[in-house]
C-alpha positions as CSV (number, residue, x, y, z in Angstrom):
1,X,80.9,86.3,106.7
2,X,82.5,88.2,103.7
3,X,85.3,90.7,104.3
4,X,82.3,93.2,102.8
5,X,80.4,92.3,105.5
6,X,83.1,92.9,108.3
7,X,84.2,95.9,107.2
8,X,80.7,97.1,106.7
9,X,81.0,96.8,110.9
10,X,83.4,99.8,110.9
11,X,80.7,101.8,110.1
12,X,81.2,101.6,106.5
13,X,82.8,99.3,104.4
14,X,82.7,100.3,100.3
15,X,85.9,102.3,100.9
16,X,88.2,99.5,102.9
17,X,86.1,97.0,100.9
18,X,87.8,98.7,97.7
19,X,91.4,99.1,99.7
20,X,92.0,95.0,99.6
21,X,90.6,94.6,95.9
22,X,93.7,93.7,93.6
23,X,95.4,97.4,93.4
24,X,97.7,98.3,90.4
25,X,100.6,100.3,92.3
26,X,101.1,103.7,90.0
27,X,105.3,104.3,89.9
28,X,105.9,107.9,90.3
29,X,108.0,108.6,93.1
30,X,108.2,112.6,92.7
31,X,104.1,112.4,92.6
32,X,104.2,110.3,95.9
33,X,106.7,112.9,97.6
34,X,104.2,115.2,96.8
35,X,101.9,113.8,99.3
36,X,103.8,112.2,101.7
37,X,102.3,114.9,104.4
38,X,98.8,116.7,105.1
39,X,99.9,120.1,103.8
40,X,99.2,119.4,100.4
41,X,97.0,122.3,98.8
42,X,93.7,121.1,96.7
43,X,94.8,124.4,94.3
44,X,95.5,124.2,90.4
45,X,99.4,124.5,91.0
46,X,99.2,121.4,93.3
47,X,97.7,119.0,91.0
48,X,99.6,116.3,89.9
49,X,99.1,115.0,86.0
50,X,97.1,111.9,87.3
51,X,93.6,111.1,86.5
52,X,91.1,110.7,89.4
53,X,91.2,106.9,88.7
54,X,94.8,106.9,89.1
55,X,94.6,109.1,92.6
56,X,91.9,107.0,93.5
57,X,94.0,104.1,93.5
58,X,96.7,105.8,95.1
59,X,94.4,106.6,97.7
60,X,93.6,103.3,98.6
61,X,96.9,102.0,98.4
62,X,98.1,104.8,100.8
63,X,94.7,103.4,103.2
64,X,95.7,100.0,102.8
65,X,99.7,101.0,104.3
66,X,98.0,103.3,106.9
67,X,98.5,106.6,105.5
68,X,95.2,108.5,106.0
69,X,96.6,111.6,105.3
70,X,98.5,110.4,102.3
71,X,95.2,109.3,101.2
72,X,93.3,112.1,102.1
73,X,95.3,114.2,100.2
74,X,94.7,111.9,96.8
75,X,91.3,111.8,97.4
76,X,90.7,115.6,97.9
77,X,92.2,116.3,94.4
78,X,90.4,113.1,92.9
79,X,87.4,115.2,94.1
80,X,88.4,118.5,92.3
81,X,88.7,116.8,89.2
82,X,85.9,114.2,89.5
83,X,83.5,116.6,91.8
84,X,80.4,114.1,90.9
85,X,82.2,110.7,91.8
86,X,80.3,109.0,94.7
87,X,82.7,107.2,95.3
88,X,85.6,109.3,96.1
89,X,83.1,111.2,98.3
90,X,82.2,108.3,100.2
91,X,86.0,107.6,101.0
92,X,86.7,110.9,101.9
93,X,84.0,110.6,104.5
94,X,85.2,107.2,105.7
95,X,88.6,108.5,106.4
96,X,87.6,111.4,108.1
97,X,85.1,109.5,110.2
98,X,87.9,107.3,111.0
99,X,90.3,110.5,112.0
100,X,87.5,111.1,114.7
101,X,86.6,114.5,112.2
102,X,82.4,113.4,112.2
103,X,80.9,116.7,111.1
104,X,83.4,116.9,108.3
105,X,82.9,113.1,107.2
106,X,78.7,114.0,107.7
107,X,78.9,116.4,105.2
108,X,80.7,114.4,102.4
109,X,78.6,111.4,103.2
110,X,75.5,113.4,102.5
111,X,77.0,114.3,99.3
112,X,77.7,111.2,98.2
113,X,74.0,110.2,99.0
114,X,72.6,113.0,97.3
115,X,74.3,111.3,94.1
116,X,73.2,108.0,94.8
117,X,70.1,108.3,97.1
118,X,69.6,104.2,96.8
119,X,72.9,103.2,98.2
120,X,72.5,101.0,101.2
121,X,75.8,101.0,101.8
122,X,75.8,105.1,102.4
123,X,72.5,105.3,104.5
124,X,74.2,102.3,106.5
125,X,77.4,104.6,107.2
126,X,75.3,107.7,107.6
127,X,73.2,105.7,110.2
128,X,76.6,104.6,112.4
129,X,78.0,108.1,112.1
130,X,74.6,109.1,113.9
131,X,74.3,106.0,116.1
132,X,77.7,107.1,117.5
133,X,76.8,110.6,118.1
134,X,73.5,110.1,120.3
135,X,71.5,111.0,117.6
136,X,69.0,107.9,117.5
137,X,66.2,109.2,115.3
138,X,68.4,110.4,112.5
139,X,70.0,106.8,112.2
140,X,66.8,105.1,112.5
141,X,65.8,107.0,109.4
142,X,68.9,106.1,107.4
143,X,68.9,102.6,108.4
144,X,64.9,101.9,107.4
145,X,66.0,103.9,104.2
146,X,68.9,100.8,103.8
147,X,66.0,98.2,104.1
148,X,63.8,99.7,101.9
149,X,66.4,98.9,99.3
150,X,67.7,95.5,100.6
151,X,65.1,93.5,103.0
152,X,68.2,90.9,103.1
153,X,71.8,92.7,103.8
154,X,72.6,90.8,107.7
155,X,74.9,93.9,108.4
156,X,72.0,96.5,108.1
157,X,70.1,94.3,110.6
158,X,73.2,93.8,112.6
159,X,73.1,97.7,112.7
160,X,69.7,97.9,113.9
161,X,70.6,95.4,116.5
162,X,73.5,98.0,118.1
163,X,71.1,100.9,117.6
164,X,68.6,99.2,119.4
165,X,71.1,98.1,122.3
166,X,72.2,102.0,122.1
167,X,68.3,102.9,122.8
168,X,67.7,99.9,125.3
169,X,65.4,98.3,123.3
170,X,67.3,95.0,124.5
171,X,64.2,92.5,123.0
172,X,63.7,94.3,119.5
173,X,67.9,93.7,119.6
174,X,67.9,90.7,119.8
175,X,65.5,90.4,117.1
176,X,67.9,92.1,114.7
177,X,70.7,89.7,115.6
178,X,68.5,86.8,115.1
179,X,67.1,88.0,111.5
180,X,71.1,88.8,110.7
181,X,71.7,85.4,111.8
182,X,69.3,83.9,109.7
183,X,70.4,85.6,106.7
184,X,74.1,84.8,107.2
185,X,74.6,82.0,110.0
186,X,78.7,82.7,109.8
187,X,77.8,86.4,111.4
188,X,80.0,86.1,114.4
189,X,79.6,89.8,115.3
190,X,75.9,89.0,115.5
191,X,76.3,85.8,117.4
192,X,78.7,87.6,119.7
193,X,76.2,90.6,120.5
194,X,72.8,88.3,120.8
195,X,74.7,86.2,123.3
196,X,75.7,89.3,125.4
197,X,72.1,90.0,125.3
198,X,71.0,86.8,126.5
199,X,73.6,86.1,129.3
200,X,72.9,87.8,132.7
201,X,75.9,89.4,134.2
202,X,76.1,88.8,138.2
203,X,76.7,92.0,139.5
204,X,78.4,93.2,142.8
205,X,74.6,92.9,144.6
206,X,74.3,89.0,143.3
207,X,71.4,90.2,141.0
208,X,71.5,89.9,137.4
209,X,72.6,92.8,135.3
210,X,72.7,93.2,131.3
211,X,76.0,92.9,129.4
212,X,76.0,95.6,126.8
């Protein structure tokens, strides 16, 4: 698999995708002390004299050295002076997901979408933030949306795979691991899931039992 692909597994991947492409590191060492903690302001007298390209960057070098509040902070003024940038939306989102902060990262997901309605990479987060909060129908939606854009991206099959698992629909799983298989045979993730599927557990009675 691609690191695009494995990333995509977090539950999205454009954002940490973007974090290990080549990063030009922006020297400004009063700027960074700016936001070297979460209480930075998104006001006017807060804003530093970067573009939103620069913070954007900053941002993802502050992901990449595990500084999501650092980054956060970049990000959120990126925002106020790019407020129609998909992108720094969709990484706002992705961190706050990854904080545990769902509703919040919901919200700024669905912007992002509403930007770029045909981004399979978005309806494929959107779907995993639902998947994880019970809330089946709404990523089924999302990730039926994905395939009406891309018929062939494994990961949005692997995704229907661990929906399907999450709705115990254990044979139409296995038929998303399979069809992510076939589209990229390296998918180890999807190996590792169909093979859970198809390997009884022996529980404490002796009979068999599903491994999920």
């Amino acid at each position: 698999m691609t690191l695009f692909q494995l990333l995509m597994l977090g539950a999205s991947a454009y954002f940490a995708y973007k974090v290990y492409e080549h990063i030009q590191t922006l020297e400004d060492p009063k700027e960074d002390e700016q936001y070297n903690t979460a209480q930075t302001q998104r006001t006017a007298d807060a804003f530093s004299t970067f573009s939103a390209e620069d913070l954007i960057e900053k941002a993802d070098d502050a992901y990449a050295n595990d500084d999501k509040e650092k980054a956060l902070a970049f990000l959120y003024e990126a925002n106020e002076k790019d407020e129609n940038n998909e992108e720094i939306l969709f990484k706002i989102a992705y961190i706050l997901q990854q904080s545990g902060d769902s509703d919040e990262a919901l919200k700024y997901y669905k912007d992002a979408l509403t930007l770029d309605k045909r981004n399979e990479i978005i309806h494929n987060a959107i779907a995993s933030l639902y998947r994880s909060k019970g809330e089946f129908n709404s990523a089924l939606t999302h990730l039926k949306a994905s395939l009406s854009i891309d018929d062939e991206n494994p990961v949005t099959y692997y995704n229907f795979g661990n929906l399907h698992v999450d709705m115990d629909n254990i044979e139409e799983a296995k038929e998303m691991y399979q069809k992510a298989l076939e589209l990229d045979p390296a998918f180890s993730q999807a190996k590792e899931e169909l093979e859970k599927l198809d390997t009884p557990k022996i529980g404490m009675s002796g009979e068999n039992s599903r491994d999920i």
